[in-house]
N, C-alpha and C positions, 0 to 999 in steps of 0.2 A: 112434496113438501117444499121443494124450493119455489118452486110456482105461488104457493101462499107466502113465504116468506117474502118473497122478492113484492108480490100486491100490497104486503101490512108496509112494508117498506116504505113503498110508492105513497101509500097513503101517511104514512108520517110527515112525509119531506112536504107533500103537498097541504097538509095542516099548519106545519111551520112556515109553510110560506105561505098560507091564508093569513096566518096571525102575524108575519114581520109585513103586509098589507095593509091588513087591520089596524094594527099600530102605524105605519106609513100614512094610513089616511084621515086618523085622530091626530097625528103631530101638523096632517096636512091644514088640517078644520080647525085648529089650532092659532098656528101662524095665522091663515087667514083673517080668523074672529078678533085677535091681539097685535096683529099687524104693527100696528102704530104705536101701539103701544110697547112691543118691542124696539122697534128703531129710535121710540124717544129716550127708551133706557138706555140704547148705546151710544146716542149723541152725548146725553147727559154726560153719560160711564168718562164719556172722551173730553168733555169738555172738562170736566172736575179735574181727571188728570194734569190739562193741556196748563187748565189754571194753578194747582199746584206745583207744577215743577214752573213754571211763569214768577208765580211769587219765591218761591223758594229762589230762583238765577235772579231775582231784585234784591231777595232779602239778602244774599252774601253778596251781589254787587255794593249797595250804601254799606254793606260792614266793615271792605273792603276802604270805600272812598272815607267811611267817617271813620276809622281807623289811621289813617294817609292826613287826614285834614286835622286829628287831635296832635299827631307826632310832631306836625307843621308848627301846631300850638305851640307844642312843650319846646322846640327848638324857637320859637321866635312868640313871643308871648303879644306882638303887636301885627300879627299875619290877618289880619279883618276878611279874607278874602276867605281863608280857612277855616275863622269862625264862622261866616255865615255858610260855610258846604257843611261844618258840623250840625249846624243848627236844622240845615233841612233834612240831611242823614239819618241826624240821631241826636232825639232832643236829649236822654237822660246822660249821653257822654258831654253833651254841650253844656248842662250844666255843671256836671263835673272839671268844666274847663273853666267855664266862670268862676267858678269858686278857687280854682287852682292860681288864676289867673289874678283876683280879688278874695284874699282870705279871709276878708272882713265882710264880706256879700254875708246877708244874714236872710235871705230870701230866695235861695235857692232851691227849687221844690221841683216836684217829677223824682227826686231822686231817693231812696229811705235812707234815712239819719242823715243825710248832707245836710237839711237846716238844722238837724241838731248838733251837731258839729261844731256848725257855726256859732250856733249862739255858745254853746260853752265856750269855745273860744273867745265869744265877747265877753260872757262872764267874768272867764277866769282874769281878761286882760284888764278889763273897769274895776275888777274887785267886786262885786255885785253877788252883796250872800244873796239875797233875796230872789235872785234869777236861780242862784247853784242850787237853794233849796226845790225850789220849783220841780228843777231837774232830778233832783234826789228821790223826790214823792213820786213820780211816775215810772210806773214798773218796767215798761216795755225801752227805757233810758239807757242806749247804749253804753257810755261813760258814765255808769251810775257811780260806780265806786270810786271811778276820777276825781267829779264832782265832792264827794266827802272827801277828798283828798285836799284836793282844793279850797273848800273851804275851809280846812280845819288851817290849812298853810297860810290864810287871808286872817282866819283869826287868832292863830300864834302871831301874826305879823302886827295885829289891833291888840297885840297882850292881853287879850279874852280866853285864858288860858283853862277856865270852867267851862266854856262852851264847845273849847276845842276840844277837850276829853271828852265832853259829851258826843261830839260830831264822832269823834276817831273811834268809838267806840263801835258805829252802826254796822264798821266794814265786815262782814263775815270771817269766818277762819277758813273757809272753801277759796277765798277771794284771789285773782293772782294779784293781788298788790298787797296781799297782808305782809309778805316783808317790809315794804316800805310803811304796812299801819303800824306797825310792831314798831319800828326805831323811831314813831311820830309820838307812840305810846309810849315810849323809852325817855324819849324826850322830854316828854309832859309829867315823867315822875316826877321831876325835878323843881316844877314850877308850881 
């Protein structure tokens, strides 16, 4: 019996290594058929990397410089040298620095709500219902309830004191400025 055991034996190990073969020579036929098609995958693999960590050590280097170049701003508001390293860095801080620089810049754009900003602040400073409503009707209006603040303060100041309670009226009770609608509403009992 050992005699037979020890042959099935022999013949197992020599099956298992017929078939890790078998398979050695389908992974062989393989490679060769896909060849290039392999190696183009790993250039790519490498190149995608090589490129992403490339932009990434640029993108924090200009975050780095237009960061350096805006503080230069805020410390000396006449550094030309440092607006224009902001401007190449990084348009949407640069215009955040023109507008900081010029608060009356009404054409500030790249940036969301910076020209709206702006212009409410021209509004509010000309007096200008006609702009404040504009800003009022448009939903997506950052200072929307500012705006009806403002104007309702433009038209207590015109003694349009029917329009103002109309105006003070719009602001919400969710609003956070309803304290301040409330003592404008307080105010307007009266008149």
């Amino acid at each position: 019996m050992s005699l037979k055991e020890n042959i099935s034996s022999i013949k197992e190990e020599i099956s298992t290594q017929e078939q890790f073969f078998e398979n050695f020579f389908k992974i062989e036929k393989f490679y060769r058929k896909y060849k290039i098609v392999i190696f183009g995958a790993i250039i790519a693999a490498i190149l995608a990397i090589t490129f992403f960590i490339a932009k990434s050590y640029i993108d924090d280097k200009n975050l780095l410089a237009s960061n350096e170049a805006y503080n230069k701003i805020l410390a000396n508001k006449d550094d030309k040298a440092a607006l224009n390293e902001l401007k190449e860095t990084n348009e949407k801080l640069y215009n955040i620095a023109l507008f900081q620089i010029s608060k009356e810049k009404t054409n500030a754009t790249g940036v969301e709500y910076l020209e709206d900003i702006a212009l409410y602040n021209k509004a509010v400073k000309d007096g200008d219902i006609k702009a404040l409503d504009n800003m009022i009707l448009k939903q997506d209006f950052l200072l929307k309830d500012f705006a009806v603040i403002s104007k309702t303060l433009i038209l207590i100041e015109k003694e349009d004191y029917k329009k103002a309670k109309e105006t003070i009226a719009k602001i919400d009770s969710k609003s956070r400025v309803e304290p301040l609608s409330d003592m404008l509403q307080h105010f307007l009992l009266t008149k």
